[in-house]
Backbone as a ProteinNet text record, in pm:
[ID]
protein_1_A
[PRIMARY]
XXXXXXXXXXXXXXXXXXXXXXXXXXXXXXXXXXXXXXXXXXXXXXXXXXXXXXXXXXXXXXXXXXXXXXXXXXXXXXXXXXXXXXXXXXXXXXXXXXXXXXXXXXXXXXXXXXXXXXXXXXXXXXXXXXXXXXXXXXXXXX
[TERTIARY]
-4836.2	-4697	-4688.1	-4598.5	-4594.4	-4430.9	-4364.5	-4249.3	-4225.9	-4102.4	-4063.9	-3914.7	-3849.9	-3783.8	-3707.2	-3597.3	-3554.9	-3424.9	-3348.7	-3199.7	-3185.9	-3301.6	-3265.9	-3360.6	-3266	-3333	-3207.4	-3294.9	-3217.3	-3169.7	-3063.4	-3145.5	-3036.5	-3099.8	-3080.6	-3028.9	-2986.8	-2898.8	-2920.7	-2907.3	-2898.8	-2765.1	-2666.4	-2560.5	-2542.4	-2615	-2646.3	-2773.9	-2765.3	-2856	-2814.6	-2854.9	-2824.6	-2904.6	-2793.2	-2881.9	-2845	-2767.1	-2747.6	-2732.4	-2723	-2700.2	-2586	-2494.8	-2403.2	-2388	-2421.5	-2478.9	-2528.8	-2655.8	-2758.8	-2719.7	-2625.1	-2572.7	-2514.7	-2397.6	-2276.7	-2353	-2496.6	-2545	-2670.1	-2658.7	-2748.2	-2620.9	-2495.7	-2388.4	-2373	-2374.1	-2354.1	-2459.4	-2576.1	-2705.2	-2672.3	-2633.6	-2618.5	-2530.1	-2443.2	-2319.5	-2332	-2414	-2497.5	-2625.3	-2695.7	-2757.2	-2667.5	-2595	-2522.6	-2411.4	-2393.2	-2272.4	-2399.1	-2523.5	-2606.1	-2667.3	-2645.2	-2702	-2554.9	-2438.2	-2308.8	-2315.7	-2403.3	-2372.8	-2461.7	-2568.7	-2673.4	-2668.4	-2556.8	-2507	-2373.5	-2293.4	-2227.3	-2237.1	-2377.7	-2453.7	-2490.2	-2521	-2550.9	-2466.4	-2410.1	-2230.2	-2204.1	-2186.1	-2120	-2215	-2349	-2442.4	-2407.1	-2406.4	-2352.6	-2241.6	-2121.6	-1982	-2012.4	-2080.7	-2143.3	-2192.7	-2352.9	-2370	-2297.5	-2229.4	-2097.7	-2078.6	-1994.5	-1865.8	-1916	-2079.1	-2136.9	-2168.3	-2185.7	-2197.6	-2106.8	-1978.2	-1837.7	-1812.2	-1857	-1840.8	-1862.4	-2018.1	-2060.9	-2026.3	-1997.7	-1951.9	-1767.9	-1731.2	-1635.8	-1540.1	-1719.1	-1743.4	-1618	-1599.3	-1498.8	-1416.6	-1352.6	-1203.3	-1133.1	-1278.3	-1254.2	-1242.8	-1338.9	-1337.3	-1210.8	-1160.9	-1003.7	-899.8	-871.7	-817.8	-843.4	-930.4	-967.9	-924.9	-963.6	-884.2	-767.8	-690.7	-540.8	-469.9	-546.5	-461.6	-469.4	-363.5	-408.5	-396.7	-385.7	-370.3	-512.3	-559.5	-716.7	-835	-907.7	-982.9	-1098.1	-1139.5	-1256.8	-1302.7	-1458.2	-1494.4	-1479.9	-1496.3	-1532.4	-1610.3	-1587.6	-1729.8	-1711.1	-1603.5	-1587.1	-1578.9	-1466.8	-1395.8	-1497.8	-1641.7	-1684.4	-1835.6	-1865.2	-1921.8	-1855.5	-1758.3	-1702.1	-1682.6	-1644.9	-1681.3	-1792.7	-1893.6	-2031.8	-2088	-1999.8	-2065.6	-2010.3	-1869	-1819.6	-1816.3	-1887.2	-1948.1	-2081.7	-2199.5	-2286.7	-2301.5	-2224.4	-2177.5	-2155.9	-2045.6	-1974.5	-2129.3	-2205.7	-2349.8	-2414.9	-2452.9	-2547.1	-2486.1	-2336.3	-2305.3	-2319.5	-2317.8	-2328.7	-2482.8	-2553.5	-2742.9	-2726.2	-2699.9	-2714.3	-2642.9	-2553.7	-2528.1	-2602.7	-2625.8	-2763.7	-2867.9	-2911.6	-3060.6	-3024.4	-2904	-2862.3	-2855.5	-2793.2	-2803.8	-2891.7	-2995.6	-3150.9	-3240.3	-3227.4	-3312.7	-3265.6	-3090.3	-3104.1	-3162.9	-3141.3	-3220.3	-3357.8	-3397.8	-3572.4	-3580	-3513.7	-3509.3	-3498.7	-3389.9	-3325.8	-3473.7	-3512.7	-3656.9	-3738.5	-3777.8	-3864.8	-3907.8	-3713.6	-3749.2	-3825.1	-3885.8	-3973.3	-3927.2	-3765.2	-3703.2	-3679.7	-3685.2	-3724.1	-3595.4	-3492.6	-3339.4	-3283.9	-3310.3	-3256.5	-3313.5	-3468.9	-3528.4	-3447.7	-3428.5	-3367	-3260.3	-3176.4	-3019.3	-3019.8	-3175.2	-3117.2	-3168.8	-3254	-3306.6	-3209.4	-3135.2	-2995.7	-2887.9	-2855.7	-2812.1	-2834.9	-2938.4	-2996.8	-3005.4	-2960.3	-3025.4	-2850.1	-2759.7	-2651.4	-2566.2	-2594.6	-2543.4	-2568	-2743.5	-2751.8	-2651.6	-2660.8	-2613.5	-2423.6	-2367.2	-2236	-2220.2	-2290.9	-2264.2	-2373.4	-2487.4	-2516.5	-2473.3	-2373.4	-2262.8	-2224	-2193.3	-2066.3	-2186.5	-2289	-2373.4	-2351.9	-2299.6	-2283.1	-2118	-2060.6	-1869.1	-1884.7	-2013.7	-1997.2	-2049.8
4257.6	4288.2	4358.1	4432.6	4531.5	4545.2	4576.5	4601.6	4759.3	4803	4904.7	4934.9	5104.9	5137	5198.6	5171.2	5166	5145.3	5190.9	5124.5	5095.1	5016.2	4990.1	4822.3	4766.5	4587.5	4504.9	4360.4	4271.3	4171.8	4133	4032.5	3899.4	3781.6	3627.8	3633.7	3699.6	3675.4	3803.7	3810.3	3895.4	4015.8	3932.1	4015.6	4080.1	4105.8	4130.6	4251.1	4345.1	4440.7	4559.9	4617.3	4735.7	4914.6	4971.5	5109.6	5227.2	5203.2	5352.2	5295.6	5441	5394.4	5323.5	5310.8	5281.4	5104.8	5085.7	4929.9	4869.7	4942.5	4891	4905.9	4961.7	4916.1	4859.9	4781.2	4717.5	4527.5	4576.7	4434.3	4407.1	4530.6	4485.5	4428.5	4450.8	4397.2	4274.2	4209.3	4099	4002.8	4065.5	3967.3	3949.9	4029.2	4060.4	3950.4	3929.4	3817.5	3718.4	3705.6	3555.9	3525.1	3557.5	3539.1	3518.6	3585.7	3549.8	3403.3	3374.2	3268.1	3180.6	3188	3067.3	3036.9	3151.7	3090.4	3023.1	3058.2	3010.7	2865.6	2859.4	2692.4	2585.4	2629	2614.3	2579.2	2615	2612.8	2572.8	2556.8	2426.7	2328.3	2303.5	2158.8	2122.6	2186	2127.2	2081	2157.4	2127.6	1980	1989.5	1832.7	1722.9	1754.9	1619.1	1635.8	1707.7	1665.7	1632.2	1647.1	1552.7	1411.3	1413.4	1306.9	1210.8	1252.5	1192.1	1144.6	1193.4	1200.9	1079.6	1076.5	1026	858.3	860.7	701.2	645.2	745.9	674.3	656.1	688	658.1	501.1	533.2	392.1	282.9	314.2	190.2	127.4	200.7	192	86	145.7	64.6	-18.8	-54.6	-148.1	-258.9	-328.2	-419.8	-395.1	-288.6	-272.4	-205.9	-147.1	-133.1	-304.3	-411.5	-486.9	-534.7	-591.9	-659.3	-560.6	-455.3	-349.4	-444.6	-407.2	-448	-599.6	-659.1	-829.1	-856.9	-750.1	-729.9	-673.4	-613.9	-598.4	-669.2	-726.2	-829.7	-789.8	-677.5	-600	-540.7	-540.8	-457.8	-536.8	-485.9	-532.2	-527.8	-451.3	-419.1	-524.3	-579.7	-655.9	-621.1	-684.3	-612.5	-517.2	-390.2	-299.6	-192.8	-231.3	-184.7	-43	-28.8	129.5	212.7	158.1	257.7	258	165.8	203.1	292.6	250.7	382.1	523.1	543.2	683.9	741.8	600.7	644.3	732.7	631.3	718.3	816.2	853.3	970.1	1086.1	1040.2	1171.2	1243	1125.8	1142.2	1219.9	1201.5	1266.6	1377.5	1403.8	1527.5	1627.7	1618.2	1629.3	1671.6	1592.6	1566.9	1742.2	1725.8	1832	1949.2	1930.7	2077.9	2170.8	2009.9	2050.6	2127.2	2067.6	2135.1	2234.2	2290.5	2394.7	2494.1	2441.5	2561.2	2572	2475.6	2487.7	2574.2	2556.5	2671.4	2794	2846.6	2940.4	2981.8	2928.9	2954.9	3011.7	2907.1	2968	3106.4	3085.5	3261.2	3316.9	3336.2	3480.2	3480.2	3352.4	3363	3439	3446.5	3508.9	3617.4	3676	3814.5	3899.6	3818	3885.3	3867.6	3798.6	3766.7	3913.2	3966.4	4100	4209.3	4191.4	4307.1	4402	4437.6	4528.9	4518.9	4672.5	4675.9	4647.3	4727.9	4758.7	4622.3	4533.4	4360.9	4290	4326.9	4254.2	4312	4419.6	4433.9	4391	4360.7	4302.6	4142.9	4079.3	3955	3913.1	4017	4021.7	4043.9	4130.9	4197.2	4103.6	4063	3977.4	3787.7	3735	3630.5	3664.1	3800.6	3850.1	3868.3	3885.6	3905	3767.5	3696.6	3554.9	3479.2	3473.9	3402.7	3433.9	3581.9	3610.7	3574.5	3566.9	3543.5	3385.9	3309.4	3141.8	3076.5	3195.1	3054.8	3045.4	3151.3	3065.7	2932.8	2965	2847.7	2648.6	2699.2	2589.4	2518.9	2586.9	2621.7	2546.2	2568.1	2496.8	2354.1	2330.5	2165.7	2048.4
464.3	436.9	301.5	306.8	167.6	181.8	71.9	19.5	107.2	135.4	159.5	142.5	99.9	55.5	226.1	273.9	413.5	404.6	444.6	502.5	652.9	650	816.2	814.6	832	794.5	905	935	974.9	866.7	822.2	756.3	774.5	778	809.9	918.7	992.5	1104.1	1229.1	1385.8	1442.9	1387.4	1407.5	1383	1251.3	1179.4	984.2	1001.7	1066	1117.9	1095.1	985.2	910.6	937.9	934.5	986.7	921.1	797.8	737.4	589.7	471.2	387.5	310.3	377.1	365.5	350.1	446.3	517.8	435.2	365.6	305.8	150.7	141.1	24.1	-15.4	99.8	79.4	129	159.8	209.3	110.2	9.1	-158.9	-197.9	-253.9	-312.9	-260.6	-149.3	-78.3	-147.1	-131.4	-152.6	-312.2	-380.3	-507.5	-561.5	-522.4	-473.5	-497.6	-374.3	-300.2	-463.4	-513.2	-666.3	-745.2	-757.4	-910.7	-828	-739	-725.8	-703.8	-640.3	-684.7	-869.9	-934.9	-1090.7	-1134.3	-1066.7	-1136.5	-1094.3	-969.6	-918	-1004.4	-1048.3	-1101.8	-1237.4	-1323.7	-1415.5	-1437.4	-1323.4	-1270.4	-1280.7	-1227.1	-1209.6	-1320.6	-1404.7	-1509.9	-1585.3	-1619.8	-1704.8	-1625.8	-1512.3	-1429.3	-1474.4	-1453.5	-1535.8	-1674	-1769.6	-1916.6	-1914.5	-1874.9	-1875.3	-1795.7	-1689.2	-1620.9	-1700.5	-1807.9	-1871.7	-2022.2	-2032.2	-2179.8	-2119.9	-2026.5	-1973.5	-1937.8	-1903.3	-1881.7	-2000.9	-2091.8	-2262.2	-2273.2	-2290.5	-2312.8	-2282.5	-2112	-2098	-2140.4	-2139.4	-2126.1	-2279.8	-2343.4	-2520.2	-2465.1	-2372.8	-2376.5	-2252.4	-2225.4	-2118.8	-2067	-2183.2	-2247.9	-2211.4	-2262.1	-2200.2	-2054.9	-1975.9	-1839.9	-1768.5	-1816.5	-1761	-1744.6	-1912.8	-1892.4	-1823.7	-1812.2	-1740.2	-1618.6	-1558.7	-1407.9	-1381.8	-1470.3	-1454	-1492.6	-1521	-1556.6	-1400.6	-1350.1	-1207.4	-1106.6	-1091.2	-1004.4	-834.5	-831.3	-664.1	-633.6	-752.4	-719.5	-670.3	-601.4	-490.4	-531.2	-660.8	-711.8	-816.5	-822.4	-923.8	-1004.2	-1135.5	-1269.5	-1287.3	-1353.3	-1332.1	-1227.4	-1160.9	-1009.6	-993.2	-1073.2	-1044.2	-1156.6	-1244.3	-1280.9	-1196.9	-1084	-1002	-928.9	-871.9	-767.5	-835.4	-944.1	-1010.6	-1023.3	-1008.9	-1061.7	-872.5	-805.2	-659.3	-640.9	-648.4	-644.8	-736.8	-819.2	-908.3	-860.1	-779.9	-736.7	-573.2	-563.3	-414.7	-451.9	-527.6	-545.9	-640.9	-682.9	-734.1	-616.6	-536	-405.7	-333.1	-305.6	-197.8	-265.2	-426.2	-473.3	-478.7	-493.7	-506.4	-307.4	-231.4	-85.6	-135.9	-139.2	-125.9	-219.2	-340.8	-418.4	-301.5	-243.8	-197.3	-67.5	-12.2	132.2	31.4	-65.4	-85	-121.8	-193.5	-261.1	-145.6	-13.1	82.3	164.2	149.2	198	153.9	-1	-98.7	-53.4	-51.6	-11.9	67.2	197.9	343.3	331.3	223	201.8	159	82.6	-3.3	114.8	159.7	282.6	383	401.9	468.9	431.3	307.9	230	228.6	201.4	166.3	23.8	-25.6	-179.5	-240.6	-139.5	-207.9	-217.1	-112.7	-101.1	-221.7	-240.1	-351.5	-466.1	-509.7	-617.4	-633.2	-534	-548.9	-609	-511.9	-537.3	-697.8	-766.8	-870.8	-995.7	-984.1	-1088.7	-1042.7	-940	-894.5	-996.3	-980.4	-1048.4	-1231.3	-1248	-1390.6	-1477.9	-1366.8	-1420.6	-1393.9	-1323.3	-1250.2	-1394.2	-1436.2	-1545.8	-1685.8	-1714.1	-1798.7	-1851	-1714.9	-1715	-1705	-1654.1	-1659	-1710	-1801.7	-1949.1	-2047.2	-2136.6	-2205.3	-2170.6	-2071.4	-1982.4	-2062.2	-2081.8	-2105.2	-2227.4	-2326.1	-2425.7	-2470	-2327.1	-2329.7	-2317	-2250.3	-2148.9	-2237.1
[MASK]
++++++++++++++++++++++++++++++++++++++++++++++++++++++++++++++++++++++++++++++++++++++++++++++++++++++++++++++++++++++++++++++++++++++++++++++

């Protein structure tokens, strides 16, 4: 297998079957897309684990006063501790669905590159090069 320069590719899908230049340019921009909204997720994720982790030091610093909180309501159903377990799962979830969705988008690009089209490889490349560049500041906010 060798790289080649072509506007005529399938790529991930039957119906995603390109035959002019036209096509093949508007499906580099796509792939192009698809990179930079996976480095934005990527850098998403990270930001969410540093407020994540902020936010369990916080706690646990003021452990104390979630507890009496919680033994102050007397309608709540949750032990002591309760509602910062349940944050602790619903932060982890909300984590979990975002890592799947990097890794679905990670393996398109693989695929995209896979087709040994040069023009796709370059998209998802400037693509990943400008993705980083616009959401690692963002690293920098969190």
């Amino acid at each position: 297998m060798h790289f080649i320069f072509s506007d005529k590719v399938v790529l991930l899908f039957d119906f995603w079957s390109v035959h002019s230049p036209t096509g093949m340019a508007l499906s580099v921009v796509v792939v192009l897309l698809l990179a930079v909204l996976y480095e934005g997720i990527k850098v998403g994720k990270a930001v969410l684990l540093q407020r994540a982790l902020a936010s369990m030091s916080s706690a646990s610093s003021s452990q104390q006063l979630i507890e009496e909180s919680d033994q102050n309501l007397a309608a709540s159903d949750l032990p002591p501790g309760g509602r910062a377990r349940l944050r602790w799962l619903l932060c982890h979830s909300g984590q979990s669905l975002i890592h799947v969705s990097q890794v679905v988008i990670s393996y398109f690009m693989m695929l995209a590159v896979m087709t040994y089209n040069t023009w796709i490889f370059l998209g998802v490349v400037l693509g990943s090069a400008v993705g980083y560049y616009l959401a690692y500041p963002l690293l920098s906010l969190g």
